[in-house]
C-alpha atoms as one frame of an Amber mdcrd trajectory, in Angstrom:
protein
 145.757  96.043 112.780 142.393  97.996 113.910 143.175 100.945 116.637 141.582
  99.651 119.872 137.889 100.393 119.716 137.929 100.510 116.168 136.222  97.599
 114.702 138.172  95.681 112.085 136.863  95.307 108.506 135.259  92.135 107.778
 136.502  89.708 105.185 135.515  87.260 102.632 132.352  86.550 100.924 129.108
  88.863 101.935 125.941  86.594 101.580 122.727  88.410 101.415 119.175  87.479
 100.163 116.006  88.812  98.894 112.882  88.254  96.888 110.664  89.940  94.406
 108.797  88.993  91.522 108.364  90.650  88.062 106.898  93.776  89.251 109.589
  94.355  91.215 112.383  92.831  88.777 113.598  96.341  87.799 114.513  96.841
  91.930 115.724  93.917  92.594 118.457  93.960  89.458 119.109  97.793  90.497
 119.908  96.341  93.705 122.311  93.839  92.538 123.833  96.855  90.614 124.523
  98.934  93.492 126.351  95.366  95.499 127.896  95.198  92.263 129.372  98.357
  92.493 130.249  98.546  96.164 130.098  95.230  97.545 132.517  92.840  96.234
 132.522  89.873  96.819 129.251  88.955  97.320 126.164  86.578  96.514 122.656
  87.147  96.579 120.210  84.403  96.827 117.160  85.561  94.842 113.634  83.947
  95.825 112.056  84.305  92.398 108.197  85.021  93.665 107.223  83.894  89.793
 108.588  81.964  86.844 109.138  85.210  85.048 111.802  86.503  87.420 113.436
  82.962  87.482 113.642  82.697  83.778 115.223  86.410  83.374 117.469  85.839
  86.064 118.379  82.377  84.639 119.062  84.050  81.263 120.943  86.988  82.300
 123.064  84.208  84.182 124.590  86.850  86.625 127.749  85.085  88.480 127.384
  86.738  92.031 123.064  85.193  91.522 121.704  82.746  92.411 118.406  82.397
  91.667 115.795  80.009  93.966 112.100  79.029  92.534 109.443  79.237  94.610
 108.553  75.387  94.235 111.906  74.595  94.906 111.585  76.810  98.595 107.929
  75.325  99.115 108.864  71.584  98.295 108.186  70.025 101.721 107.101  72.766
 103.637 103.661  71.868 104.604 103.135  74.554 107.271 104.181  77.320 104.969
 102.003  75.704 102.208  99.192  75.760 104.644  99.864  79.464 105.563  99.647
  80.417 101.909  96.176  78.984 101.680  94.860  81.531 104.066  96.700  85.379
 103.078  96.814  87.163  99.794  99.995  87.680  97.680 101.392  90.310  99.656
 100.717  88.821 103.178 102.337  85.215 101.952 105.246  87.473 100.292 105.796
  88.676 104.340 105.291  85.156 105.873 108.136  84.244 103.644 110.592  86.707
 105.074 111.932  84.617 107.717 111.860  81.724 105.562 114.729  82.696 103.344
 117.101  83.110 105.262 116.275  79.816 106.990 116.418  78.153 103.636 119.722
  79.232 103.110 121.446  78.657 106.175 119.737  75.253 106.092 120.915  74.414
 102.230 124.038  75.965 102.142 126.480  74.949 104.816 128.966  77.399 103.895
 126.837  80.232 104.572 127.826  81.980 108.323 126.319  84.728 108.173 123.268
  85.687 106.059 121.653  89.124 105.529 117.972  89.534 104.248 117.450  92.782
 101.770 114.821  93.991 100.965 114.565  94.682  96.729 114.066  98.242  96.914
 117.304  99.286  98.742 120.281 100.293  97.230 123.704 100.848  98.156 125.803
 103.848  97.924 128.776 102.833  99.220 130.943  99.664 100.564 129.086  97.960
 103.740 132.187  97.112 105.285 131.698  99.466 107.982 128.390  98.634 108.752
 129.494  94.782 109.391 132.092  95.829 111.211 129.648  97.173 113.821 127.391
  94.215 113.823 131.312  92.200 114.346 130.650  88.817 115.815 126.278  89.760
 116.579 124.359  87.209 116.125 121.238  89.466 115.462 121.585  92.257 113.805
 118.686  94.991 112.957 118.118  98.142 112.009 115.462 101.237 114.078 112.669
 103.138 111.499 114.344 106.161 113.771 111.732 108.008 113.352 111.374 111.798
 113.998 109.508 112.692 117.246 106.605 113.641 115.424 106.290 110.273 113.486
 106.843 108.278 116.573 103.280 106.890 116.673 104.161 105.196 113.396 106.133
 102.896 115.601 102.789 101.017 115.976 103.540  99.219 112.961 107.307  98.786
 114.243 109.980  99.897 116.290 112.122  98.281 113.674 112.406  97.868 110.256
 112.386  94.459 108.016 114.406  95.789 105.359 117.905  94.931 106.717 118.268
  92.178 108.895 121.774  90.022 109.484 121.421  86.612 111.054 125.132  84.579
 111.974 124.697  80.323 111.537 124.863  80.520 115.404 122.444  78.921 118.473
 121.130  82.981 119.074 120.222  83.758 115.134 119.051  80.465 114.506 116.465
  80.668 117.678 115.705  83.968 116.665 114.704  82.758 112.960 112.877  79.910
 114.323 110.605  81.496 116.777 110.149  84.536 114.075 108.993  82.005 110.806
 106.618  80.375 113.454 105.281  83.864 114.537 104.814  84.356 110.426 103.199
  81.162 110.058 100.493  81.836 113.154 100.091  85.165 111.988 101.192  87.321
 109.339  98.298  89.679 107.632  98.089  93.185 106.156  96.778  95.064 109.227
  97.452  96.737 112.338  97.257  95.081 115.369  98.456  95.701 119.428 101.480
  93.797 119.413 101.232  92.570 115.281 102.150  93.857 112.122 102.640  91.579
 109.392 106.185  90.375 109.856 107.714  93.160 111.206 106.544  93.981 114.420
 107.688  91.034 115.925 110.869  92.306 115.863 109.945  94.778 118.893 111.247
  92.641 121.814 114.771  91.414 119.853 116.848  93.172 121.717 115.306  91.881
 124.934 113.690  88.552 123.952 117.204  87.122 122.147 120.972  87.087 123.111
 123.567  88.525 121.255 121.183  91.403 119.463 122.827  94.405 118.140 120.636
  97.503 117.116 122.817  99.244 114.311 123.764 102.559 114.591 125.480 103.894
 111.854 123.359 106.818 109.969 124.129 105.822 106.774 122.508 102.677 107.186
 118.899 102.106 105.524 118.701 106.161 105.651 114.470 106.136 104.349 112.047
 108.673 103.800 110.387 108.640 107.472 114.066 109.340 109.053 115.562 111.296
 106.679 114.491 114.694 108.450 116.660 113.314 111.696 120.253 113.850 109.564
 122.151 116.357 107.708 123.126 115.384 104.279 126.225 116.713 102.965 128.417
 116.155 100.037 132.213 115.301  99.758 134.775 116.795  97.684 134.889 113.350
  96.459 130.938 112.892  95.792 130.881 110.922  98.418 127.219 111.049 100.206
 127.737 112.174 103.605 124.811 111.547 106.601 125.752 113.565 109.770 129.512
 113.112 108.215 128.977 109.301 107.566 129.182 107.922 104.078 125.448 106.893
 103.322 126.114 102.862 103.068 122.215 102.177 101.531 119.156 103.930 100.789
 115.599 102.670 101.208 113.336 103.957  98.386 110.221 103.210 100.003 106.951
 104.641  98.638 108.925 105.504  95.414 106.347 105.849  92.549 106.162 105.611
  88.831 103.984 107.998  86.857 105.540 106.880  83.266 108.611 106.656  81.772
 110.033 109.769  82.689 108.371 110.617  85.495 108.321 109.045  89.296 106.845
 110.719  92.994 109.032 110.371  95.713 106.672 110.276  98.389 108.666 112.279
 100.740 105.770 113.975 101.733 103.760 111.120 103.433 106.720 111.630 106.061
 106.796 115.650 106.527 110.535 115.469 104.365 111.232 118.187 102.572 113.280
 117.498  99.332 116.487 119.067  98.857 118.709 119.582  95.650 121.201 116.976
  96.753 118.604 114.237  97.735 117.043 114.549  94.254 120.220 115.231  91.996
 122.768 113.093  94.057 120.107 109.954  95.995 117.114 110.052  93.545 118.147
 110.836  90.061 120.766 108.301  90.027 118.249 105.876  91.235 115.009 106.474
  88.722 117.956 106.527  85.618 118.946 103.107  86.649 115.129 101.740  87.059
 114.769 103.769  83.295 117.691 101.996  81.555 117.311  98.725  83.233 114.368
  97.350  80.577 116.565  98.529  77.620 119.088  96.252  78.856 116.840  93.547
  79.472 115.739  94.374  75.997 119.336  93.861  74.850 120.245  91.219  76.513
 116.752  89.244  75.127 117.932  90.244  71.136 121.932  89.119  71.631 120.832
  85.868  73.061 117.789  85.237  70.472 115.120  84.361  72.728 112.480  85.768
  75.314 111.727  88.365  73.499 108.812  88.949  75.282 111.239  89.999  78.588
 110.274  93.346  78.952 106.791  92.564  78.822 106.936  90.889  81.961 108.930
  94.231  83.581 105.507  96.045  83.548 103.051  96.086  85.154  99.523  94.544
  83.891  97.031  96.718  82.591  94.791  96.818  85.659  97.751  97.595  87.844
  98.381 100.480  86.023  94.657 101.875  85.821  94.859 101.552  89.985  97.703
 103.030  90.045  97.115 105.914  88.025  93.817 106.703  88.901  95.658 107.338
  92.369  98.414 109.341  90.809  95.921 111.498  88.980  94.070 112.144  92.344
  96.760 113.301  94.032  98.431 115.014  90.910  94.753 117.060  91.376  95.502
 117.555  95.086  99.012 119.232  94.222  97.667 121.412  91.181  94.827 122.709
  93.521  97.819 123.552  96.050 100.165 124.724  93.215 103.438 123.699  95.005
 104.171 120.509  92.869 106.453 121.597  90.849 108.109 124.098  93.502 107.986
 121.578  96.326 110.364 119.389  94.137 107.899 116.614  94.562 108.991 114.739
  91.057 111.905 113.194  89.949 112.574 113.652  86.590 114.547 111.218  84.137
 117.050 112.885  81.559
C-alpha cells in the first residue's frame, strides 16, 4: 500500500502512440527501444506517414507494434481529407496530432488511457512515476519550462506537444474533440497571436478543460530549451538524475546528422551549455542507437530474404541531404571562424 500522499504505481498495459515516416524511421524504432527497455508492458500504435514505414514495421513484426496506414486513418474522414488539400507535409503531419489518439480511443475499446509521443523522445527510465502523478487526470500535459531568458519563446507555446496523456473519459474526449477541430480550421507552419500549428492551442487547457493536470516531475520530457533550469547528476547506479529525479524521457529536439559518425546537438539555439555527462551519459547513447539501427534493419532484410532495398528508404533523398548540408557547412563555417567547435563540445561523436 502507497504512504498517504504518495501516489500508487499504475498497473497494466501502457498504450501510447505516435507517427513518423521513413525519415524519421530510425527515431521512431529508437523510441520503441527505449519503451522496450523501460516500459513493459506496453503498445504503441504507429501511424505509418508512408508505405515504407508500414512495410518495415510490418516485416520487423514487432509484438508490442502495431502499425496503422495512413489510408486506413483517412478512410472516411472527409474533413481531415479536406484539410490535407490545403497545408504541406509537415503542416498535415501536425493537423494529424489530435487525430491519433482519437482514432484509437475510437477503434480500440480497450484502450483507457492513451498517450501521444512524439518519435524523437526517448526514455531513460520506467514511466511509472510519471503516471502516477497524472493518477486518475483526464488531461495530462507537459510545460516547455523554459528559462527566464527564453520565455518569449512561449509565443509558439506555453506547452509542449510532445507528451500528451488523454483517459477514454467525458473531459479528454472534449478536450480531443475541440483540439482536432482547432487542427482542422487551422493548423499551418507560422506564428500567429493565439496560433501555432497544433500546439499552441494547448495554452488555455488548464483553464478551458476539467480534470487537467500540468506534470511536474523534472525528469519528464527534460529538452534542450529547459535543460539549463536543472542539475544533472549521476547515480552510483548510472542512474540519470535531474534535480535528484531519475530522468524518465529525453526530447532530442533539433538533433542533427552531419554523416555517419557525426551529429550537432543544437544545444546552442537554447543558450545550453554541454556538459560531459549530457554528451557521454544522454547523447552518446542516443546517436549509437540511431548508428546501429540501419545495420539491423540491414539484417533483419538478409535473414528474411526480401526488401533488400530497406535501408534505402532510412535515408534521406538526395536533395534532402544537399539542404541539409549546405546548412551544416554554413554553420560548420560560423564555428571555425569562432574556433570553439570543437572546445564548446558542440558534436557528438559515434565510436
Amino acid at each position: 500500500m502507497a504512504r498517504e500522499g504518495t501516489p500508487s504505481m499504475p498497473q497494466g498495459l501502457f498504450h501510447y502512440c505516435t507517427y513518423f515516416d521513413q525519415h524519421y524511421l530510425t527515431r521512431g524504432l529508437a523510441l520503441y527501444r527505449s519503451l522496450e527497455a523501460h516500459s513493459r508492458p506496453f503498445r504503441l500504435w504507429v501511424l505509418c506517414m508512408d508505405e515504407v514505414v508500414y512495410a518495415i514495421l510490418k516485416q520487423l513484426a514487432l509484438p508490442e507494434i502495431e502499425p496503422i496506414t495512413l489510408a486506413a486513418f483517412e478512410q472516411g474522414d472527409g474533413a481531415l481529407l479536406e484539410a490535407k488539400q490545403q497545408r504541406s507535409l509537415v503542416e498535415y503531419y501536425f493537423t494529424c496530432t489530435p487525430s491519433l489518439p482519437l482514432y484509437i480511443l475510437t477503434h480500440q475499446p480497450e484502450v483507457e488511457r492513451i498517450t501521444y509521443l512524439d518519435a524523437d523522445l526517448f526514455f531513460f527510465s520506467d514511466p511509472a512515476p510519471l503516471f502516477a502523478e497524472v493518477g486518475e487526470h483526464s488531461i495530462a500535459i507537459i510545460a516547455h519550462r523554459f528559462p527566464a531568458d527564453l520565455r518569449h519563446r512561449e509565443r509558439a507555446g506555453i506547452y509542449n506537444v510532445g507528451w500528451l496523456s488523454f483517459r477514454r473519459d467525458e473531459h479528454g474526449l472534449a478536450c480531443l474533440h475541440w483540439w482536432r477541430a482547432r487542427c482542422l480550421e487551422w493548423c499551418y507552419d507560422r506564428e500567429e497571436p493565439e496560433r501555432f500549428a497544433d500546439q499552441k492551442y494547448l495554452d488555455d487547457w488548464p483553464e478551458r478543460f476539467q480534470n487537467v493536470l500540468v506534470v511536474r516531475h523534472p525528469g519528464a520530457n527534460l529538452a534542450p530549451w529547459n535543460l539549463r533550469n536543472y542539475q544533472l547528476t549521476q547515480g552510483a547506479d548510472g542512474t540519470i538524475l535531474v534535480d535528484g529525479k531519475p530522468l524518465i524521457f529525453f526530447h532530442f529536439h533539433g538533433l542533427k546528422r552531419v554523416n555517419r559518425w557525426l551529429y550537432i546537438h543544437g544545444l546552442g539555439n537554447y543558450r545550453t551549455r554541454s556538459s560531459r555527462l549530457l554528451r557521454q551519459a544522454i547523447y552518446r547513447p542516443y546517436v549509437q542507437l540511431l548508428t546501429s539501427i540501419p545495420h539491423d534493419l540491414a539484417a533483419v532484410a538478409t535473414k528474411q530474404g526480401g526488401a533488400a532495398g530497406m535501408i534505402r528508404y532510412t535515408q534521406l533523398p538526395v536533395a534532402v541531404q544537399q539542404r541539409q548540408m549546405r546548412w551544416i557547412l554554413r554553420w560548420l563555417r560560423t564555428m571555425a571562424a569562432t574556433g570553439k567547435g570543437l572546445l564548446s563540445g558542440a558534436y557528438i561523436f559515434v565510436s
